[in-house]
PDB file of N, CA, C and O in Angstrom:
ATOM      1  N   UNK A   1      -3.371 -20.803  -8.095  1.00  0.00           N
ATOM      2  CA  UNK A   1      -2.522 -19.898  -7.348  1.00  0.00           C
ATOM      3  C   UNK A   1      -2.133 -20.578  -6.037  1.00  0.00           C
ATOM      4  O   UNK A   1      -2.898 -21.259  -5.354  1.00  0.00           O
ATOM      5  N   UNK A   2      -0.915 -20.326  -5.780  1.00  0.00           N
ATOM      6  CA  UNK A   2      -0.560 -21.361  -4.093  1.00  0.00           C
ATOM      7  C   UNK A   2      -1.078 -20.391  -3.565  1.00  0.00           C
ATOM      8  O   UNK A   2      -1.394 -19.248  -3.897  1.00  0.00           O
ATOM      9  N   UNK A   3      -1.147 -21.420  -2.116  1.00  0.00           N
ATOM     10  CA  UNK A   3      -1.045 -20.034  -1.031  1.00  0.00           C
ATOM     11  C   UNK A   3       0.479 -20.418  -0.013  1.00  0.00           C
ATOM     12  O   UNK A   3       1.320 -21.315  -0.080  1.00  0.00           O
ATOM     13  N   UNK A   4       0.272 -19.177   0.939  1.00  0.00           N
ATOM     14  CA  UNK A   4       1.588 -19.496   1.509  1.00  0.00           C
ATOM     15  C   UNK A   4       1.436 -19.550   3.119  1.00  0.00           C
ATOM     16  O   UNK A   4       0.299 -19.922   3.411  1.00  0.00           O
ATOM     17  N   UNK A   5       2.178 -19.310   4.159  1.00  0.00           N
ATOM     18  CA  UNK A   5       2.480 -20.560   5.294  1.00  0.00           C
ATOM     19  C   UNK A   5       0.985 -19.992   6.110  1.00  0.00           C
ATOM     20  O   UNK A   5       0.472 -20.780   6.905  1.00  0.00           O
ATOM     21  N   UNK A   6       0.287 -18.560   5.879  1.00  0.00           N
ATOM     22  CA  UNK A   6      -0.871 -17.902   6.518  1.00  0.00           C
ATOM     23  C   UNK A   6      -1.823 -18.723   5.588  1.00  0.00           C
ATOM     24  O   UNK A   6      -2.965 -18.357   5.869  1.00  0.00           O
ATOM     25  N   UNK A   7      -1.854 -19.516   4.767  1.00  0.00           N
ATOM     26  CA  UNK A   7      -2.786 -20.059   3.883  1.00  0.00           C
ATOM     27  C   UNK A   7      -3.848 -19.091   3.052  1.00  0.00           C
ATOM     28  O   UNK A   7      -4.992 -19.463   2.787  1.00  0.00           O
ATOM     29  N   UNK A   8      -3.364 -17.932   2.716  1.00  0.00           N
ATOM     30  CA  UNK A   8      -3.832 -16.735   2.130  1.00  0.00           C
ATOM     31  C   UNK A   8      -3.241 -16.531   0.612  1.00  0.00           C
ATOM     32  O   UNK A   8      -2.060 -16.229   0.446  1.00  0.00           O
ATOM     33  N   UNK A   9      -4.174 -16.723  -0.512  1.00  0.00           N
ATOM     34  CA  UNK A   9      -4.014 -16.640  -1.362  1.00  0.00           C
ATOM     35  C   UNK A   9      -3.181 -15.610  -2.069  1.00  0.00           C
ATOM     36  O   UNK A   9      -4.055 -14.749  -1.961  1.00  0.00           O
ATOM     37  N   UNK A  10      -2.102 -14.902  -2.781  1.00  0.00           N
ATOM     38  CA  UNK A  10      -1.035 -13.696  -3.131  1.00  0.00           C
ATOM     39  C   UNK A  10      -2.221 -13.066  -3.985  1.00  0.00           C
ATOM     40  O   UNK A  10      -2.923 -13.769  -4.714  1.00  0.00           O
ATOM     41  N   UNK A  11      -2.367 -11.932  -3.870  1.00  0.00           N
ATOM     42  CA  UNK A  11      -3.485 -10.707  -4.720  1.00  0.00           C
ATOM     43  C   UNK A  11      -2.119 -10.105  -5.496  1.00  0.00           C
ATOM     44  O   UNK A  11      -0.967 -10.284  -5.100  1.00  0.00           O
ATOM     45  N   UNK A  12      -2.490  -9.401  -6.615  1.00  0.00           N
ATOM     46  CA  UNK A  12      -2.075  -8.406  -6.904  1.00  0.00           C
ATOM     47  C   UNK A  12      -2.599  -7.148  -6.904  1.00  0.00           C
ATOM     48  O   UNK A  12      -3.766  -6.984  -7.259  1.00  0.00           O
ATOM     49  N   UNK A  13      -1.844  -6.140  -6.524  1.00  0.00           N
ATOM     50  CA  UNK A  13      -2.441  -4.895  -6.049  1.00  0.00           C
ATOM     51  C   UNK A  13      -1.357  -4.039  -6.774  1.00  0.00           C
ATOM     52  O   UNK A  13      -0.218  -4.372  -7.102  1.00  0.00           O
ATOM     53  N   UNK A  14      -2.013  -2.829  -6.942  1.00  0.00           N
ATOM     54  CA  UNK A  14      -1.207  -2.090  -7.901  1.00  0.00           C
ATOM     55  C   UNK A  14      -0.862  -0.082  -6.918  1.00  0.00           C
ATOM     56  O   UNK A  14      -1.479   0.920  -6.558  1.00  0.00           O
ATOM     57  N   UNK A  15       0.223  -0.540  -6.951  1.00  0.00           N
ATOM     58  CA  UNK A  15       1.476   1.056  -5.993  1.00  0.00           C
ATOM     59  C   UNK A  15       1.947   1.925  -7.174  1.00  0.00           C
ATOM     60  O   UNK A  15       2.750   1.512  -8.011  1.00  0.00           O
ATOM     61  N   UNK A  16       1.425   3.092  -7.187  1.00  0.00           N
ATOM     62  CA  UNK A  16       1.889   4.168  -8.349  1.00  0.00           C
ATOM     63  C   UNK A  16       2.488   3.343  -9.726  1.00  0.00           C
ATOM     64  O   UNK A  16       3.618   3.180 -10.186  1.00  0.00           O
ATOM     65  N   UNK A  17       0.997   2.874 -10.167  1.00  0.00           N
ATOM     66  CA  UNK A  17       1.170   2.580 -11.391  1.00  0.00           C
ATOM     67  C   UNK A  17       1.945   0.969 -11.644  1.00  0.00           C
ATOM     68  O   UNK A  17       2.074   0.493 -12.772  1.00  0.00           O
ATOM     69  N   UNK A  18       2.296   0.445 -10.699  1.00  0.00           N
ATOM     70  CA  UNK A  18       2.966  -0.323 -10.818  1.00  0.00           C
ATOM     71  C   UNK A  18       2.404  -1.868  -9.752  1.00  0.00           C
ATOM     72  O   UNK A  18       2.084  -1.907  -8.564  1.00  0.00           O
ATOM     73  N   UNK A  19       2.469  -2.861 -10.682  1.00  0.00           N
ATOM     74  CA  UNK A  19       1.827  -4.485  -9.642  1.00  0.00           C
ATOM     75  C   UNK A  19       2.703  -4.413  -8.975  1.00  0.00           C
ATOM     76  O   UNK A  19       3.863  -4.040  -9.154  1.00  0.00           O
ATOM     77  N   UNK A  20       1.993  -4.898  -7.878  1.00  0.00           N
ATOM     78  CA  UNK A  20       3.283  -5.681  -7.030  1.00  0.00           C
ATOM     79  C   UNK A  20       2.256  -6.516  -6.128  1.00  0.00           C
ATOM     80  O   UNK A  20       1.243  -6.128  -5.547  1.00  0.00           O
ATOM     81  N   UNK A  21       3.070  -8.281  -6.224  1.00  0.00           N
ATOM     82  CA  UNK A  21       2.570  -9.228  -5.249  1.00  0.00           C
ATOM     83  C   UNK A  21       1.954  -9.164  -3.917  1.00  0.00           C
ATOM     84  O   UNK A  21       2.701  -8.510  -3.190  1.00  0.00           O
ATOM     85  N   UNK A  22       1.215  -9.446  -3.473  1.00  0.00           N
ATOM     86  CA  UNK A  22       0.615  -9.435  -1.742  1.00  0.00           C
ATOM     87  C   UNK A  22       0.280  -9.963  -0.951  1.00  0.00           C
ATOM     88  O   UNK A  22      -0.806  -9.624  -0.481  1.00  0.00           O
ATOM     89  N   UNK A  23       0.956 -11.008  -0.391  1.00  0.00           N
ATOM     90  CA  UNK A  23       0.659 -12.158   0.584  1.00  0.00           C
ATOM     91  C   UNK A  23      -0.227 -11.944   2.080  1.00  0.00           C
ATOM     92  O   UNK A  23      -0.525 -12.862   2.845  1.00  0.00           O
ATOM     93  N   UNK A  24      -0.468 -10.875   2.219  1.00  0.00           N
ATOM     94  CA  UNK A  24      -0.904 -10.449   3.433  1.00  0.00           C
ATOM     95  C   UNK A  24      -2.211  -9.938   3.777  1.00  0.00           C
ATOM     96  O   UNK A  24      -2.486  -8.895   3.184  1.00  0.00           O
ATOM     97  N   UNK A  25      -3.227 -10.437   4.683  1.00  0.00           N
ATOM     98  CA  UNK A  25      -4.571  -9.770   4.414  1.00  0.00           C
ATOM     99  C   UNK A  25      -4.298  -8.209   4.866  1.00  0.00           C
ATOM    100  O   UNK A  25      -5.292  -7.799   5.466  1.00  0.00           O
ATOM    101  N   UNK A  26      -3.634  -7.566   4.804  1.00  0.00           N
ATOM    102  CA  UNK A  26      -3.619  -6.439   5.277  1.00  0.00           C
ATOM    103  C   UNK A  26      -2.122  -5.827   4.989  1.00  0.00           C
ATOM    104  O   UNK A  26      -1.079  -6.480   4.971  1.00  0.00           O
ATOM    105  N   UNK A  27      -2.293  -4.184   4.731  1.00  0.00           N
ATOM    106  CA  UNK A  27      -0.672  -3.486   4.515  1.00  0.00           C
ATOM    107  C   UNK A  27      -1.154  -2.265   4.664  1.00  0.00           C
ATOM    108  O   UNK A  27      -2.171  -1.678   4.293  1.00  0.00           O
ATOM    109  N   UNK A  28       0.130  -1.908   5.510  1.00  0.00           N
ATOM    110  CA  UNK A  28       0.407  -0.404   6.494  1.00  0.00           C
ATOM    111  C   UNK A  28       0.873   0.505   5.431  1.00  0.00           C
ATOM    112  O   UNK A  28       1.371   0.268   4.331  1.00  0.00           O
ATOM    113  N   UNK A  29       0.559   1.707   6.095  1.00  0.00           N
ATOM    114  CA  UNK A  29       0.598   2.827   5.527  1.00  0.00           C
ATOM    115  C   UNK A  29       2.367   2.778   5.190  1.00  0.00           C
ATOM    116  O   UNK A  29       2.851   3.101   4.105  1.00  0.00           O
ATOM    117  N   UNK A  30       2.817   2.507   5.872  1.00  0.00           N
ATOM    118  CA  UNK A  30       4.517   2.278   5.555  1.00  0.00           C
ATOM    119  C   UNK A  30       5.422   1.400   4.625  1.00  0.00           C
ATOM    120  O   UNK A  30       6.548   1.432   4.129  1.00  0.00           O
ATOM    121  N   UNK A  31       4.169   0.498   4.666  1.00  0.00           N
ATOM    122  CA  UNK A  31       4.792  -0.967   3.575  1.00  0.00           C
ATOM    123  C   UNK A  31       4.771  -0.653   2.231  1.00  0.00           C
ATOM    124  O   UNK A  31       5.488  -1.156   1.367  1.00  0.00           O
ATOM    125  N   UNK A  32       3.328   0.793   1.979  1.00  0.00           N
ATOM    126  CA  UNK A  32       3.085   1.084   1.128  1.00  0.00           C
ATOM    127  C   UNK A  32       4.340   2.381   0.432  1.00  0.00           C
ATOM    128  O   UNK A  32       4.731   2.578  -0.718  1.00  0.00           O
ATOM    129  N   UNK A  33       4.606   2.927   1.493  1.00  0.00           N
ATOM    130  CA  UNK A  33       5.550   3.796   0.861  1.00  0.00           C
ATOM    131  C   UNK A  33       6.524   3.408   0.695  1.00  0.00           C
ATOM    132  O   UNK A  33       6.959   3.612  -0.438  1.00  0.00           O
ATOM    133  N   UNK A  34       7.325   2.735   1.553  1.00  0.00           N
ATOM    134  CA  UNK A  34       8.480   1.217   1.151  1.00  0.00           C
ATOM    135  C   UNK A  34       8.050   0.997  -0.347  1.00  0.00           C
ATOM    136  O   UNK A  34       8.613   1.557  -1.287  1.00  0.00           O
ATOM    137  N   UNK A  35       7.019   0.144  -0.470  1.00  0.00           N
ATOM    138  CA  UNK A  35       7.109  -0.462  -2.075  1.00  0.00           C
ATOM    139  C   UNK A  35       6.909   0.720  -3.357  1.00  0.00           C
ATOM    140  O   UNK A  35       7.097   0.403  -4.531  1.00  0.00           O
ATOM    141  N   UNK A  36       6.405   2.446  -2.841  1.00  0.00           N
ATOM    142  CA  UNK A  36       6.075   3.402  -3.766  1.00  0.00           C
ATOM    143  C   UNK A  36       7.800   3.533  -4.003  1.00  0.00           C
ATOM    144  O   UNK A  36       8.164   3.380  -5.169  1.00  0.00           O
ATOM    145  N   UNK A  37       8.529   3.718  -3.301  1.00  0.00           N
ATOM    146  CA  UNK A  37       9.631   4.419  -2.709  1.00  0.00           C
ATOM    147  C   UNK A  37      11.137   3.108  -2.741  1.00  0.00           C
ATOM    148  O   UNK A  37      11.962   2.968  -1.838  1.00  0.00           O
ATOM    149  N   UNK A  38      11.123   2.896  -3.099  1.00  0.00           N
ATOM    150  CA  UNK A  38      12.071   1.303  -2.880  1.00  0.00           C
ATOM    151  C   UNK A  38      14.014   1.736  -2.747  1.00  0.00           C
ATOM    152  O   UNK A  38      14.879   1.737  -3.622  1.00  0.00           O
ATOM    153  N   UNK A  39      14.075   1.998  -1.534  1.00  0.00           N
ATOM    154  CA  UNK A  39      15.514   2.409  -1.478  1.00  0.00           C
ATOM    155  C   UNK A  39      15.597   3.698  -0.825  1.00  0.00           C
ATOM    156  O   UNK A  39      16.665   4.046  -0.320  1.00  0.00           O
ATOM    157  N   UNK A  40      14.570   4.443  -0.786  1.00  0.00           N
ATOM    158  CA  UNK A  40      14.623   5.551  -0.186  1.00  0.00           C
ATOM    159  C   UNK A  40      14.636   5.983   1.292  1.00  0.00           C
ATOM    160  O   UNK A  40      13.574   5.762   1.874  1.00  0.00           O
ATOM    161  N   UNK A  41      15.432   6.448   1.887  1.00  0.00           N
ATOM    162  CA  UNK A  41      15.086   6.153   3.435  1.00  0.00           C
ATOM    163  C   UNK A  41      14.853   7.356   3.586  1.00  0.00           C
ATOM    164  O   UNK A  41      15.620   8.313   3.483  1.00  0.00           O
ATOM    165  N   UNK A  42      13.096   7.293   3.992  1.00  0.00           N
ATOM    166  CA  UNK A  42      12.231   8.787   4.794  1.00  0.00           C
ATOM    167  C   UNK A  42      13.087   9.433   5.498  1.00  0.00           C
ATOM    168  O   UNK A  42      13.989   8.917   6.160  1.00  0.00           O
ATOM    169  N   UNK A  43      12.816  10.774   5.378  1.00  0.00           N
ATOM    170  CA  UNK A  43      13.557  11.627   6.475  1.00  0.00           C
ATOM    171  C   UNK A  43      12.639  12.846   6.925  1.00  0.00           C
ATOM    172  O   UNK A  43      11.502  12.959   6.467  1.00  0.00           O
ATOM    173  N   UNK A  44      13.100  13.642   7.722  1.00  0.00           N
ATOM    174  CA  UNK A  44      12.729  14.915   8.074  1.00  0.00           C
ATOM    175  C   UNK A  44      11.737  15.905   7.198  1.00  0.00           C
ATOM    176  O   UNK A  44      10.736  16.296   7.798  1.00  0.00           O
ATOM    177  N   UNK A  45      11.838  16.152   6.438  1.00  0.00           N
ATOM    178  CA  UNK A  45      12.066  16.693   5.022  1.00  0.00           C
ATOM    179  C   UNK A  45      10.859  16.452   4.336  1.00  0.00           C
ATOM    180  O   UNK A  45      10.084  17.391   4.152  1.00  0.00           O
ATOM    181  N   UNK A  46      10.489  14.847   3.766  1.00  0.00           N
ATOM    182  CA  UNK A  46       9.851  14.205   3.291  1.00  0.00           C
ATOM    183  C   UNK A  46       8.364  13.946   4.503  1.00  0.00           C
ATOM    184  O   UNK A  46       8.212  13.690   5.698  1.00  0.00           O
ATOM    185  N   UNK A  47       7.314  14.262   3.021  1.00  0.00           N
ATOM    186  CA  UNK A  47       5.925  14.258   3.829  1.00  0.00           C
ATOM    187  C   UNK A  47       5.023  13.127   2.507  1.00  0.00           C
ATOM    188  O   UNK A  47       4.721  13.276   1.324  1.00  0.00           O
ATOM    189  N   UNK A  48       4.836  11.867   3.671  1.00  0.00           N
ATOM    190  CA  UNK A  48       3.919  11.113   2.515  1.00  0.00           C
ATOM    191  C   UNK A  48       2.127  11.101   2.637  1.00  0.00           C
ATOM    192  O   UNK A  48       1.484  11.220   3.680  1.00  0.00           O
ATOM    193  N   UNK A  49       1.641  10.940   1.401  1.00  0.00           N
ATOM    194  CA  UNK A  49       0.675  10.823   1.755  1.00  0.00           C
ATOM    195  C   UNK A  49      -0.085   9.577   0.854  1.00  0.00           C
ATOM    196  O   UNK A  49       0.325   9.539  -0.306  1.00  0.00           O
ATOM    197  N   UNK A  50      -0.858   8.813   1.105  1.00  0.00           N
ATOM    198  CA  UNK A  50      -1.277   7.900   0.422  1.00  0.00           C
ATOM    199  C   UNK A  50      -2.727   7.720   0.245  1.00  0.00           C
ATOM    200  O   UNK A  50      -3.359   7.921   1.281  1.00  0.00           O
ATOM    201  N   UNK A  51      -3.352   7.429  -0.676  1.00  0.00           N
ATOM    202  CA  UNK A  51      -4.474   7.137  -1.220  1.00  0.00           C
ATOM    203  C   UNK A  51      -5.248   5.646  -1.519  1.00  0.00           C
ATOM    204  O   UNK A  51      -4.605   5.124  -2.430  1.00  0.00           O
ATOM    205  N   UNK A  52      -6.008   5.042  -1.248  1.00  0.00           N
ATOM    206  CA  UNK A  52      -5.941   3.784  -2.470  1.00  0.00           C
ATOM    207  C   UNK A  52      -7.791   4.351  -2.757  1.00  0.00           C
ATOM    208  O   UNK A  52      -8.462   5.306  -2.368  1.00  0.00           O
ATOM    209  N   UNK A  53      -8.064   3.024  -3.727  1.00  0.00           N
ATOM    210  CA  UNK A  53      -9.143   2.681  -4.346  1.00  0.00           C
ATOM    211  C   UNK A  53      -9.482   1.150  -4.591  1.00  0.00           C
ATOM    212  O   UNK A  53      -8.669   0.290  -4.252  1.00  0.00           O
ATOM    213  N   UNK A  54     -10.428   0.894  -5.055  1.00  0.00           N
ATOM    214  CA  UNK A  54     -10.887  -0.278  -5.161  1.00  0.00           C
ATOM    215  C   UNK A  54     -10.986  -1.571  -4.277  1.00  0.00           C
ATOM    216  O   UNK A  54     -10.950  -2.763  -4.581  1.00  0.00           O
ATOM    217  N   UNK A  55     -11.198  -0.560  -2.406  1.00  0.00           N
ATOM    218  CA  UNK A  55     -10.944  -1.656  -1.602  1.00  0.00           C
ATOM    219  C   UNK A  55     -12.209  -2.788  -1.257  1.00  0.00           C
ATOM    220  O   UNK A  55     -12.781  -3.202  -2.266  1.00  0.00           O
ATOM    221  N   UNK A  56     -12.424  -3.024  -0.680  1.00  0.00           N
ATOM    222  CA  UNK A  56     -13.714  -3.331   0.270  1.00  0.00           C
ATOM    223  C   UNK A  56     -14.670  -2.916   0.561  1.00  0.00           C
ATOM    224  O   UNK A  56     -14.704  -1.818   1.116  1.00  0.00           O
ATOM    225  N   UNK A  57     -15.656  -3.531   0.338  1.00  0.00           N
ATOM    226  CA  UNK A  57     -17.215  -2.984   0.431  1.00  0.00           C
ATOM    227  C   UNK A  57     -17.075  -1.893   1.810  1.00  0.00           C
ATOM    228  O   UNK A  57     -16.501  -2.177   2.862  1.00  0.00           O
ATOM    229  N   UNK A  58     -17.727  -0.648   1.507  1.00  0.00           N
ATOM    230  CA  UNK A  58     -17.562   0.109   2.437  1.00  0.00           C
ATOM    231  C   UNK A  58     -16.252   1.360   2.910  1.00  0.00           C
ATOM    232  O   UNK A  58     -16.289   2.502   3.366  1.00  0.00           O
ATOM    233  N   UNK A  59     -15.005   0.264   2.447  1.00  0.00           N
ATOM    234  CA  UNK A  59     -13.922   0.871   2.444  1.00  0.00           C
ATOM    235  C   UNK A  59     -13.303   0.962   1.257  1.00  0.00           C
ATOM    236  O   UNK A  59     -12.092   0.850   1.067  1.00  0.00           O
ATOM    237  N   UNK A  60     -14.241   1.191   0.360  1.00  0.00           N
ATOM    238  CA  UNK A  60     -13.798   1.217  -1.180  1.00  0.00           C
ATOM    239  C   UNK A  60     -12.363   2.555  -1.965  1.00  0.00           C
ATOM    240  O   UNK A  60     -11.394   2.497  -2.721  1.00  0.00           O
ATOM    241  N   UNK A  61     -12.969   3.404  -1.302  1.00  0.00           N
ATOM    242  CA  UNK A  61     -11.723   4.466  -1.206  1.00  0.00           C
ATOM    243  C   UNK A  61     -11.483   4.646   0.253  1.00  0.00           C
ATOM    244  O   UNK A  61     -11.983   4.173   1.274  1.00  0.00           O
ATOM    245  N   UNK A  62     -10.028   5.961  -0.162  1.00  0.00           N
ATOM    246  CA  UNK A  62      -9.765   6.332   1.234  1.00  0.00           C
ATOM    247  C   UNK A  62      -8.412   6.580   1.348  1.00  0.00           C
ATOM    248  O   UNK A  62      -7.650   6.303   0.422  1.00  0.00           O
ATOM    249  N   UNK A  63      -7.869   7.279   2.816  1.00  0.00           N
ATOM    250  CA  UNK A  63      -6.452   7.999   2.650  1.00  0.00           C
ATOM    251  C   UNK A  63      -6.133   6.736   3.795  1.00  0.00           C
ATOM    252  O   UNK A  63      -6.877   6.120   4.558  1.00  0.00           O
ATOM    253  N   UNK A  64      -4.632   6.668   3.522  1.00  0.00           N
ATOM    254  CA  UNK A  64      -3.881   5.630   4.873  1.00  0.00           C
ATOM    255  C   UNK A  64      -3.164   6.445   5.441  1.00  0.00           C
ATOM    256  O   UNK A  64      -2.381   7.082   4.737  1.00  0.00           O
ATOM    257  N   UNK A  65      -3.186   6.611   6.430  1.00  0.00           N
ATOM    258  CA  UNK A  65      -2.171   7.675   7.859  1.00  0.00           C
ATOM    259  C   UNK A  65      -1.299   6.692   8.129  1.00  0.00           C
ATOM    260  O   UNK A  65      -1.525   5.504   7.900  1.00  0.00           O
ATOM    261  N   UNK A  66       0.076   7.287   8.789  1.00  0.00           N
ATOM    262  CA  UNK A  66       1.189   6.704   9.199  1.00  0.00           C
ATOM    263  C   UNK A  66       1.065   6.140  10.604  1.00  0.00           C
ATOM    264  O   UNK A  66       1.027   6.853  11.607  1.00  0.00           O
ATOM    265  N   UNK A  67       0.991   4.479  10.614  1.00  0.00           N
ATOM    266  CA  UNK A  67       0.637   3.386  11.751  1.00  0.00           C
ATOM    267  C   UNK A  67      -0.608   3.165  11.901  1.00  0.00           C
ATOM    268  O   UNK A  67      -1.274   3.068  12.932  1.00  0.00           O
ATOM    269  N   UNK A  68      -0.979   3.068  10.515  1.00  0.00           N
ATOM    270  CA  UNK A  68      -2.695   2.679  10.166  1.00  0.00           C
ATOM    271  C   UNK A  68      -2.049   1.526   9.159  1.00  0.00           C
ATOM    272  O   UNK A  68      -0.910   1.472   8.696  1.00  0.00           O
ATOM    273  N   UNK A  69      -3.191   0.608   8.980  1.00  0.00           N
ATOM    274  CA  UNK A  69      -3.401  -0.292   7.855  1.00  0.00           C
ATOM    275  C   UNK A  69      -4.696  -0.689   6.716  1.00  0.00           C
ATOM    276  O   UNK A  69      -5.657  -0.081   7.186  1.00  0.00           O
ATOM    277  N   UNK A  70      -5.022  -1.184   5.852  1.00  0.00           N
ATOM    278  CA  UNK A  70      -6.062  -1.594   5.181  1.00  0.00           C
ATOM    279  C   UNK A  70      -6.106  -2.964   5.053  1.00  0.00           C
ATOM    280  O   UNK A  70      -5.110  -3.666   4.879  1.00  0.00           O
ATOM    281  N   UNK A  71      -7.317  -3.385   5.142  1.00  0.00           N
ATOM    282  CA  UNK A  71      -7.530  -4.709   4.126  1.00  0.00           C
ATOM    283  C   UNK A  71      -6.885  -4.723   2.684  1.00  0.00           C
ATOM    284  O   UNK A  71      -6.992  -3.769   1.914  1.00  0.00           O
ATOM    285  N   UNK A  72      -6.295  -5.735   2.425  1.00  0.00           N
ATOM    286  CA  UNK A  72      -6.274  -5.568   0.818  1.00  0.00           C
ATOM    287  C   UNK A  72      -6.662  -6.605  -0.071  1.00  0.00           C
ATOM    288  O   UNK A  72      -6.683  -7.810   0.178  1.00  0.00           O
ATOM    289  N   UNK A  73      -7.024  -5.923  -1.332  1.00  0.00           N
ATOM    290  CA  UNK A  73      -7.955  -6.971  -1.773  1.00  0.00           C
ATOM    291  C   UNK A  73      -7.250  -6.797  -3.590  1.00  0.00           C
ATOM    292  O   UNK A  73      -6.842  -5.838  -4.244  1.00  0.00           O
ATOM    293  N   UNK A  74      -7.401  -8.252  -3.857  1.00  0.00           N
ATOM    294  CA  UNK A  74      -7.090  -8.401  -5.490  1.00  0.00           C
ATOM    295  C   UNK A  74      -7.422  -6.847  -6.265  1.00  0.00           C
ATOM    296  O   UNK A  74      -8.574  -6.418  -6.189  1.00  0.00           O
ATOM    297  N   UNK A  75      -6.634  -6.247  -6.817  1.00  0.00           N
ATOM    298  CA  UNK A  75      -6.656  -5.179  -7.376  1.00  0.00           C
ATOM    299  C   UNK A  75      -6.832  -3.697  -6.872  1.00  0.00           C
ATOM    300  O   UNK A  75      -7.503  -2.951  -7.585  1.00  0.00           O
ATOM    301  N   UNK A  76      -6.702  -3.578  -6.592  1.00  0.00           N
ATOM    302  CA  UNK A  76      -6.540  -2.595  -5.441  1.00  0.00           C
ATOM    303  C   UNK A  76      -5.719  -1.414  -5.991  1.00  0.00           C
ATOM    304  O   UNK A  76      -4.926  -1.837  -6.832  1.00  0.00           O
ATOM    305  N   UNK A  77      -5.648  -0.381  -5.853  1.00  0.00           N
ATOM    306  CA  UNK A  77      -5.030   0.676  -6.332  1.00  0.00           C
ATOM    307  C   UNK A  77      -4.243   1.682  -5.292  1.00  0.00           C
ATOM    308  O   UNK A  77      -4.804   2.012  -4.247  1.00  0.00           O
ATOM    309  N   UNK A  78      -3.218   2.050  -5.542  1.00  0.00           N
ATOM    310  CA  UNK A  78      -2.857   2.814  -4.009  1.00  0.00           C
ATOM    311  C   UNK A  78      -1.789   3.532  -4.579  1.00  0.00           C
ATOM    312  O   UNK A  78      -0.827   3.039  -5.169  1.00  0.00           O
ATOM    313  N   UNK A  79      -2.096   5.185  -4.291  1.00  0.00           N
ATOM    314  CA  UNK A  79      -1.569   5.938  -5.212  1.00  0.00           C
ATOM    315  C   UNK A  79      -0.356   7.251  -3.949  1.00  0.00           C
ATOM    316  O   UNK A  79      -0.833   8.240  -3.392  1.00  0.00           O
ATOM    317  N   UNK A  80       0.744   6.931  -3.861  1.00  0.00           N
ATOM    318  CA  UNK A  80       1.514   7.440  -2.872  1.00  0.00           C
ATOM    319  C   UNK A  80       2.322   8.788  -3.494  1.00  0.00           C
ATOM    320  O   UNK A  80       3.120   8.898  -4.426  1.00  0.00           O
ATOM    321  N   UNK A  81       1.950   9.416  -2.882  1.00  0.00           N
ATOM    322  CA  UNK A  81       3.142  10.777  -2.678  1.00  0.00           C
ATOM    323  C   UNK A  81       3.565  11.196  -1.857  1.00  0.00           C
ATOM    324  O   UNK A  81       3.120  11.146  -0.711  1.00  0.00           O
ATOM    325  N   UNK A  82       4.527  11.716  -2.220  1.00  0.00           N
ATOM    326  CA  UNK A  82       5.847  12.442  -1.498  1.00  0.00           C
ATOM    327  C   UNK A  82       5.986  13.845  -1.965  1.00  0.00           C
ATOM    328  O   UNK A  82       5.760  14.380  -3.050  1.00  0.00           O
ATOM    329  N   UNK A  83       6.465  14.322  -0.721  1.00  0.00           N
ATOM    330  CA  UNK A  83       6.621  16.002  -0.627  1.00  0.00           C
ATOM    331  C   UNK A  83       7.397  16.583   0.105  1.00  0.00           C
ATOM    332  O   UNK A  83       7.060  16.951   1.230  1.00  0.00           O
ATOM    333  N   UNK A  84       8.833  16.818  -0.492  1.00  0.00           N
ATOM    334  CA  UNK A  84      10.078  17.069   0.176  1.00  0.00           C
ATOM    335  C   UNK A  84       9.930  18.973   0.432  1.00  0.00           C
ATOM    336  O   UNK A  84       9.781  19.898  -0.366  1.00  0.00           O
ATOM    337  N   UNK A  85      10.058  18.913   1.925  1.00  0.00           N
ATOM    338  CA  UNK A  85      10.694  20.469   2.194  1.00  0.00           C
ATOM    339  C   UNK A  85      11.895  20.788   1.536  1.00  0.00           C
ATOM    340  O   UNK A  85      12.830  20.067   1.186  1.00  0.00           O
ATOM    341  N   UNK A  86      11.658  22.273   1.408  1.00  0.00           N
ATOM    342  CA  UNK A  86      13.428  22.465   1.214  1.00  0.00           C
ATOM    343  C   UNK A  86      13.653  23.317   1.897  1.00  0.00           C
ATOM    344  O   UNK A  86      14.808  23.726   2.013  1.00  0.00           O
TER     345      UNK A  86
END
């Protein structure tokens, strides 16, 4: 596996069901709904909430708040919803 210019090996980690690549020792509660969400621009309205699993000793589960981050680690699970007012 390369690594890249942080010399950090790419994990795969898995966003509602779905892989996606991860170059970064760490991803925000926002990056995560970005990649749940791809095109969608948050609004008023919209309430997210996020979950993962399978993190780090200690931080193995757990919820991510908006301008928080996690460690992330090879396989990883992170399960995002959304909840539009009407």
């Amino acid at each position: 596996m390369s690594q890249n210019s942080h010399g950090l090996e790419p994990v795969t980690i898995i966003i509602n069901a779905r892989p996606h690549t991860w170059e970064a020792k760490e991803i925000t509660f926002e990056q995560v709904v970005d990649l749940a969400y791809p095109g969608q621009t948050p609004n008023d309205q919209d309430t997210y909430t996020v979950r993962y699993s399978r993190g780090h000793d200690g931080h193995g589960t757990g919820s991510l708040t908006a301008s928080h981050s996690v460690h992330v680690k090879k396989g990883m699970i992170f399960d995002a919803y959304r909840t539009s007012r009407s």
